[in-house]
C-alpha positions as a printed Julia matrix, in Angstrom:
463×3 Matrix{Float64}:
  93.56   92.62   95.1
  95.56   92.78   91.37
  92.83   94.7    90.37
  92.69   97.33   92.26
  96.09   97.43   92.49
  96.15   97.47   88.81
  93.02  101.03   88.92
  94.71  102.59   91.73
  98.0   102.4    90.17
  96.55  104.1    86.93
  94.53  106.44   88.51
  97.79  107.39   90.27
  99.47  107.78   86.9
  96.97  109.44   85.15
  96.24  112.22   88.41
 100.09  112.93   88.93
 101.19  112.53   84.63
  98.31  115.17   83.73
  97.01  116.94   86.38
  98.48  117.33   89.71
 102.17  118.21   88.96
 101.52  120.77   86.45
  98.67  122.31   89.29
 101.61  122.1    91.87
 104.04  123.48   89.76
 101.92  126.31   88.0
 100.26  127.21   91.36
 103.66  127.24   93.68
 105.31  130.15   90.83
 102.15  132.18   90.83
 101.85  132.3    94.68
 105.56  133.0    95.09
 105.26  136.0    92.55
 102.74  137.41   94.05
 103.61  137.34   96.9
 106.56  139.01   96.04
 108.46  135.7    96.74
 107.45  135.7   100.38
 109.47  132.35  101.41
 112.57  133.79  100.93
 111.93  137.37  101.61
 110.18  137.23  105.21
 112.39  134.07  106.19
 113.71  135.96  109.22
 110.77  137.36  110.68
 108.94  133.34  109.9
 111.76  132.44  112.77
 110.89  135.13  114.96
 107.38  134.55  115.22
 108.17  131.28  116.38
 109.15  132.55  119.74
 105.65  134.66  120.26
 103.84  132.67  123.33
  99.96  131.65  123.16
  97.42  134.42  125.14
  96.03  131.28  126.54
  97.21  128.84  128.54
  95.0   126.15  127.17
  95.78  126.98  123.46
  98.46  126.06  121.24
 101.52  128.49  120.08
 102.97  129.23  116.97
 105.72  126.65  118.1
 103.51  124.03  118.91
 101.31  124.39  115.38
 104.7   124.24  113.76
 105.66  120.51  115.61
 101.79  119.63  114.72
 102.41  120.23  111.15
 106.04  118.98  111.1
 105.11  115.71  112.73
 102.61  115.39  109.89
 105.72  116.17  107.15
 108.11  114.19  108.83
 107.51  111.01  108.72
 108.66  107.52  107.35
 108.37  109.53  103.68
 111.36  111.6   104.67
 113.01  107.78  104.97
 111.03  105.31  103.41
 109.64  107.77  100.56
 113.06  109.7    99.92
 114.84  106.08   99.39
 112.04  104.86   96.9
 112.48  107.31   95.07
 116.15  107.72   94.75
 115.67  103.91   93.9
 113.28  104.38   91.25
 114.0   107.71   89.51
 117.87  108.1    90.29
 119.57  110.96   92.2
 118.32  113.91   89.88
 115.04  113.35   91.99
 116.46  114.58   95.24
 116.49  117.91   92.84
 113.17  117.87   91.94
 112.01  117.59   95.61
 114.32  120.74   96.27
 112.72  122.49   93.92
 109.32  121.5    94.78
 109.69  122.49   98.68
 111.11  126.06   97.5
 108.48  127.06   94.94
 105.78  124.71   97.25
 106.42  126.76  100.35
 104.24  129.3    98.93
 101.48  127.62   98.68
 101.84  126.41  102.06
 101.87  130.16  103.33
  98.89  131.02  101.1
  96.42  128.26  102.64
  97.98  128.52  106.28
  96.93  132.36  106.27
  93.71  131.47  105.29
  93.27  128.66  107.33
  94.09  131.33  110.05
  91.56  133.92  108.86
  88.71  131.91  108.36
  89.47  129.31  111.97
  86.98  128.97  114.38
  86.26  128.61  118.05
  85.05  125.33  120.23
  85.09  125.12  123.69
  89.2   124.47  124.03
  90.62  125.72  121.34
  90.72  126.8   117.84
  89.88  124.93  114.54
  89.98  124.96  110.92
  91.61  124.49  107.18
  90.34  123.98  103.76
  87.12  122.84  104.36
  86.53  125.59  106.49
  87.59  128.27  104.35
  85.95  126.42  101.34
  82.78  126.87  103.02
  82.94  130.33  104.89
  85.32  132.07  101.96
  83.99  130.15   98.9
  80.47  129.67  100.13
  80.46  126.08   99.06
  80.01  123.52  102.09
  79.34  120.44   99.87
  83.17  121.36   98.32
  84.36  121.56  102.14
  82.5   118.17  102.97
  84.23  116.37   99.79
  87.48  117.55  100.89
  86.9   117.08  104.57
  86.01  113.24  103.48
  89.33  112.98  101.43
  91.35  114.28  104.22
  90.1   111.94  106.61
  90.63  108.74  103.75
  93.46  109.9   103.29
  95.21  110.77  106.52
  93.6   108.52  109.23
  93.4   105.49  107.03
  96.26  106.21  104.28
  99.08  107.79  105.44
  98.53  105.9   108.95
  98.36  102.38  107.55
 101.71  103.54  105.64
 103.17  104.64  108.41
 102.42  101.73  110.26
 103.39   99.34  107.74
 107.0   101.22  107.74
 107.63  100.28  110.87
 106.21   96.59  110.71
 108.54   96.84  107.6
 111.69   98.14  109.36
 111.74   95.62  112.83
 111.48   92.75  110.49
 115.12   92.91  110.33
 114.75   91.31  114.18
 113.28   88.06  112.68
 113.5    85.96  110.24
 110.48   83.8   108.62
 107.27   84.91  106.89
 104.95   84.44  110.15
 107.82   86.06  112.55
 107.49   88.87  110.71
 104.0    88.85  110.03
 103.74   88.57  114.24
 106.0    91.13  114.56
 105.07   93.33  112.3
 101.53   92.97  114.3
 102.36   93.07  117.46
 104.64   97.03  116.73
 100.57   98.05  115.22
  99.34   97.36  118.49
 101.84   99.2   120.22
 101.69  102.23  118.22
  97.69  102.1   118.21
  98.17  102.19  121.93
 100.67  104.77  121.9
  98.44  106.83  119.41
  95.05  106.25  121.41
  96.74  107.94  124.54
  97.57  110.6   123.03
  94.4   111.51  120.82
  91.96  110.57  123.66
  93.82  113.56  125.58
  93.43  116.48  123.07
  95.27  118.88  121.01
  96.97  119.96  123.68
  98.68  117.1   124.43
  99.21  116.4   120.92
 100.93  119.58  120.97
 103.19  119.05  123.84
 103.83  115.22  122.48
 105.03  116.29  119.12
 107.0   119.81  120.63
 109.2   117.17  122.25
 109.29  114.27  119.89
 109.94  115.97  116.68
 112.75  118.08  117.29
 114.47  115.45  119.57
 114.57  113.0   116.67
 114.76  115.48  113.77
 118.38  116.81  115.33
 119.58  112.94  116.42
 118.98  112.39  112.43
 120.33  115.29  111.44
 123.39  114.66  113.29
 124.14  111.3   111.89
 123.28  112.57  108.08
 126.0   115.0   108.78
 128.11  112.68  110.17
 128.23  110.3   107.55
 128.41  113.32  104.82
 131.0   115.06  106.17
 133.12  111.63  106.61
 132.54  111.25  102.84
 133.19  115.03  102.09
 135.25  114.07   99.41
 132.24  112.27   97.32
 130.1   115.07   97.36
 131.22  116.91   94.71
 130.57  113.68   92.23
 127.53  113.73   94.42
 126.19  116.87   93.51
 127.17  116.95   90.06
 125.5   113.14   88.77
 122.11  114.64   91.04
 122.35  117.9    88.31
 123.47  115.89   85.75
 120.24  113.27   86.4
 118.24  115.78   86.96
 118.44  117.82   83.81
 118.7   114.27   81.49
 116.17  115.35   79.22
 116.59  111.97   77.22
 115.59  109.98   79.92
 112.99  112.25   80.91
 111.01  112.41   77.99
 111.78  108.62   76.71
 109.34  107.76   79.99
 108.37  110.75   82.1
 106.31  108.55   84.28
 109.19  106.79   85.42
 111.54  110.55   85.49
 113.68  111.65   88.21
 110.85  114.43   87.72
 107.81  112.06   88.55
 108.98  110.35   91.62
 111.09  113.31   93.2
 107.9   115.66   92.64
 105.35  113.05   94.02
 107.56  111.66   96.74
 108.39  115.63   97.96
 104.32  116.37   97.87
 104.31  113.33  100.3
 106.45  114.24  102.37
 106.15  118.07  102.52
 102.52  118.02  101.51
 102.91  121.8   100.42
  99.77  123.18   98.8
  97.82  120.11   99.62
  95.51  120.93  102.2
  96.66  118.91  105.18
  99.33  121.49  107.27
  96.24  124.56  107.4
  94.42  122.26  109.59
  97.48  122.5   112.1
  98.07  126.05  111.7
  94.49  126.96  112.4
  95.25  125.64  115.93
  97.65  128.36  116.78
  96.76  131.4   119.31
  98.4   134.03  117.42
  97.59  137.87  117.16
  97.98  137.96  112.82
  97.36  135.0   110.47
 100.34  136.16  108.75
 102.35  134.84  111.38
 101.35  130.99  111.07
 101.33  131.52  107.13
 104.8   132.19  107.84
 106.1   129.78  110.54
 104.45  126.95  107.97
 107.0   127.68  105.49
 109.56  126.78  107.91
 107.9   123.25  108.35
 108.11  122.76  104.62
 111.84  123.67  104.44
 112.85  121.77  107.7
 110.87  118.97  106.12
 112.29  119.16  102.29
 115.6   121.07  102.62
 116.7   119.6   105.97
 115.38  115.9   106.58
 114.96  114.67  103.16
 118.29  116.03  101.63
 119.61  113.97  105.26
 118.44  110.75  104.1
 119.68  111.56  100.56
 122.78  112.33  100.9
 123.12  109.36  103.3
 121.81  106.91  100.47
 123.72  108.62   97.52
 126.78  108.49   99.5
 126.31  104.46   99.74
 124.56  104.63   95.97
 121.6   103.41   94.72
 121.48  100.52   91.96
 121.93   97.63   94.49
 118.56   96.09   94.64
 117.65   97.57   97.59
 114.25  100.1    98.02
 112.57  101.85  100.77
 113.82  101.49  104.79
 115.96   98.6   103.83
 117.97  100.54  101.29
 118.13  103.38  104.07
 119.8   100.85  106.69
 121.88   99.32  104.46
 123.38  102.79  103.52
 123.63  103.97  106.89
 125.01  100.21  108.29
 127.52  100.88  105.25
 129.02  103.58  107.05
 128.95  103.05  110.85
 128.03   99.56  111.58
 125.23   97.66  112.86
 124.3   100.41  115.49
 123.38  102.72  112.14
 120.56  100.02  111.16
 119.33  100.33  115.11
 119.18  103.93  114.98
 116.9   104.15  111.99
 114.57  101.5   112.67
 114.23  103.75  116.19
 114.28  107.16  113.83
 111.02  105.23  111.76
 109.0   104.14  114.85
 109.41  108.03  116.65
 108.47  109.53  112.99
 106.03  107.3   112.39
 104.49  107.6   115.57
 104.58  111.1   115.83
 103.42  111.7   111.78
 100.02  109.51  113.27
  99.33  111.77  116.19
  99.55  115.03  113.54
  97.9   112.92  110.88
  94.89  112.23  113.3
  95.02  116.05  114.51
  94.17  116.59  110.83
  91.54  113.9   110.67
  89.5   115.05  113.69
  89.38  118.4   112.58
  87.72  117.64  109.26
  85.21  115.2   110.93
  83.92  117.71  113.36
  83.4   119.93  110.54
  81.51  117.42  108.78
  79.49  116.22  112.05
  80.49  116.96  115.36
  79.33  114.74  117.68
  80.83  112.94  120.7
  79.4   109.45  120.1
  80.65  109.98  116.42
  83.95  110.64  117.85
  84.28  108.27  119.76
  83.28  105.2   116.72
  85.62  107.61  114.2
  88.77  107.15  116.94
  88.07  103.33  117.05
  88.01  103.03  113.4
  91.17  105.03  113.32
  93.3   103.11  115.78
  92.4    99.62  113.93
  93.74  101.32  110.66
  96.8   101.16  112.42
  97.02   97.73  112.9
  95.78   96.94  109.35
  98.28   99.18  108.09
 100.96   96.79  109.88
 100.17   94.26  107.94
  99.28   95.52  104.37
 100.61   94.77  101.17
 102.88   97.7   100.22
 101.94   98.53   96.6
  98.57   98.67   97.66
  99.24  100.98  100.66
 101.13  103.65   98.77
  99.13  103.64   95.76
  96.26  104.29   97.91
  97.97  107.26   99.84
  98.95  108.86   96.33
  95.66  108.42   94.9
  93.89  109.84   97.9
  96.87  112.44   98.16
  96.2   113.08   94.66
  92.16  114.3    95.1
  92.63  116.25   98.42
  95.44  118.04   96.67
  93.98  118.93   93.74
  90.56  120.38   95.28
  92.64  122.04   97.75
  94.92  124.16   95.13
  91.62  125.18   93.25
  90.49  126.76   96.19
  93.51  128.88   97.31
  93.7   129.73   93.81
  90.24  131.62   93.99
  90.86  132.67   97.4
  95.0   133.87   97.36
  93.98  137.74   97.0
  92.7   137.47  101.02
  96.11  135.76  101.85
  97.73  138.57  100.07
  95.96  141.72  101.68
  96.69  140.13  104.8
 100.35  140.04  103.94
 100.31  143.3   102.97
  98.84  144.43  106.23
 101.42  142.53  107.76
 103.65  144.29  106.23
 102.23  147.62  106.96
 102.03  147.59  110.58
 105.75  146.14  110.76
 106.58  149.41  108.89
 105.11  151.41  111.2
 106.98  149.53  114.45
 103.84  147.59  115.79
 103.78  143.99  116.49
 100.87  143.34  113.87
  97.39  142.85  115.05
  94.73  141.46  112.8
  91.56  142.95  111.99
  89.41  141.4   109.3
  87.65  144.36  108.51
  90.46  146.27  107.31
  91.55  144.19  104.53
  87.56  144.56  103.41
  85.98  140.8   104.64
  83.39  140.14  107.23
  83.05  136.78  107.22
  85.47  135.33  110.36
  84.5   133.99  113.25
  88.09  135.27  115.4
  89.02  138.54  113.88
């Protein structure tokens, strides 16, 4: 187990010191100029499409794609993830993970409009993402197949064992003793794999219903407290704000060991949580019934800015306000911060906030999963074995080791990500004459309806 600890751990430094961020990065500023900066410019019409209703009854709308893909986002990274990294890399990190959402949101419209476009059509409703537009738009299904393969690593065995080892991680404060814990921490696995296999055995749709209700419930209780215990400290925050810049911009400490940078760990702890640009949110936003791709391209940036802007900057401000340095990392540095400020009931509260995101980030996480496996092979009795496998993940996952759990999910992260932004890459011109199409019909007072032919392709299955 040290030694793959030991190869995952470089392979993790080697993909995100080299490769990845400066892909991210690079990729994000492009997308945003072309796009003539279209997550800040179209921000208001993103928030009106969200109140458009589904043509079907059976389908999913724009608002239920966006509490897919926020379910996915929001998870124990905006706790668990945001707090390690504060830990590790300082407060100038929380910066970098601004800056990563903002530029990242771009990305995230780019591959959700073509996830749209290129979407197909089963019996209930519709399906797609990267390894569908690899193969339809790019013409290469062994690329789809690879990525399809590292989405379903890395989602129903990666991020779900992490998940699920958060909240083994978080009740342990119940109990006290190695094998009370250990018991514990099995017995919440089976309860969430329970939870989970209700939910995925009944469909999208109720995954979409589930997480409509779940995810904003939560996200707002958070929300509330973050503001409470901010606003009760409003007199720290401009020392706050002004060590996060100060970190931030420490080029000293930056280049003296960039792998261990406010840079490194805010930039790959954002990815995690936002997962802008990676590949994972298209497969949610090919599941919305809406009359213009455009539409979910832009309701997706939302999800990354609820998820970067909103949640994480909640749980930051929370920790910062209590300050990191004490030994603590991860949930228990969380509920120490939070039990610093409001008592006992604070440590309750987020050990409830972990098990609803976790829970809910494994319902989206699966959405994700299934989709790429029934583009790989879809099959019932497949299914069926692939849902099994899934659910006992869950379990494992409650009783990993932790280095081994996260350096798995980054490395896995890592590879999806990086075959996903070399595809929207080649493919962003589509994205683009669909926004500008968009954009068009607006002018002219319609309520935009797509039609593939007009922007000059002919390879869709809906359009």
């Amino acid at each position: 187990m040290t030694f793959i600890n030991e190869l995952l751990k470089n392979t993790n430094d080697f993909l995100y010191g080299y490769i990845l961020i400066a892909l991210l990065v690079l990729a994000g500023i492009y997308f945003t100029i072309r796009t003539k900066f279209v997550q800040i410019t179209m921000i208001p019409e993103a928030f009106r499409t969200l109140t458009e209703k589904k043509s079907d009854e059976k389908g999913v709308s724009s608002f239920q794609a966006l509490m897919i893909s926020t379910a996915s986002r929001v998870g124990t990274g905006n706790i668990a993830g945001v707090a390690s990294a504060l830990a590790a890399g300082g407060p100038g990190a929380i910066f970098w993970m601004w800056l990563l959402g903002i530029i990242g949101s771009a990305s995230a419209f780019v591959e959700s409009t073509l996830a749209q476009i290129y979407k197909e059509k089963d019996d209930k409703a519709f399906r797609g993402g990267p390894a569908y537009y690899i193969q339809k738009a790019l013409g290469k299904r062994w690329l789809g197949i690879i990525f399809a393969i590292l989405l379903i690593l890395c989602f129903a065995f990666g991020f779900n064992a992490l998940q699920a080892y958060n909240v083994s991680s978080a009740v342990e404060y119940y109990v006290s003793g190695n094998e009370a814990k250990k018991i514990l921490g099995l017995v919440m696995g089976i309860i969430l794999m329970i939870a989970t296999a209700y939910t995925i055995f009944g469909g999208v749709h109720r995954i979409g219903i589930i997480t409509s209700v779940i995810v904003p419930i939560m996200a707002i209780l958070y929300i509330c407290l973050g503001l409470f215990i901010t606003l009760t400290n409003i007199t720290a925050l401009p020392g706050i704000f002004a060590e996060v810049f100060k970190q931030a911009f420490d080029i000293k400490s930056i280049a003296g060991g960039f792998m261990g940078s406010c840079v490194m760990y805010g930039i790959k702890r954002g990815l995690f949580s936002n997962e802008a640009g990676m590949g994972s949110a298209p497969n949610a936003a090919a599941t919305a019934d809406v009359s213009h791709p455009v539409k979910q391209g832009l309701v997706q940036m939302i999800s990354v800015y609820i998820d970067t802007l909103i949640i994480c900057t909640t749980t930051a401000m929370m920790i910062l306000v209590y300050g990191v340095g004490n030994g603590e990392t991860g949930i228990p540095l969380v509920q120490q911060a939070v039990k610093s400020q409001v008592g006992e009931i604070g440590i309750h509260f987020i050990i409830v906030s972990i098990i609803f995101f976790a829970f809910s980030s494994m319902v989206g996480n699966y959405c994700y999963a299934e989709s790429n496996l029934r583009f790989i092979k879809d099959n019932k009795v497949v299914l069926l074995v692939f849902r099994l496998f899934c659910l006992g993940a869950i379990v494992l996952g409650s009783i990993a080791n932790f280095d081994t759990v996260w350096n798995l999910a980054d490395v896995l992260m890592g590879f999806m990500a990086i075959v996903n932004i070399i595809a929207i890459l080649l493919l962003y011109p589509i994205a683009v004459k669909a926004l500008d199409d968009y954009k068009k019909q607006k002018k002219e007072g319609k309520d935009p309806v797509f039609k593939a032919s007009d922007i000059g392709i002919h390879d869709t299955e809906c359009w």
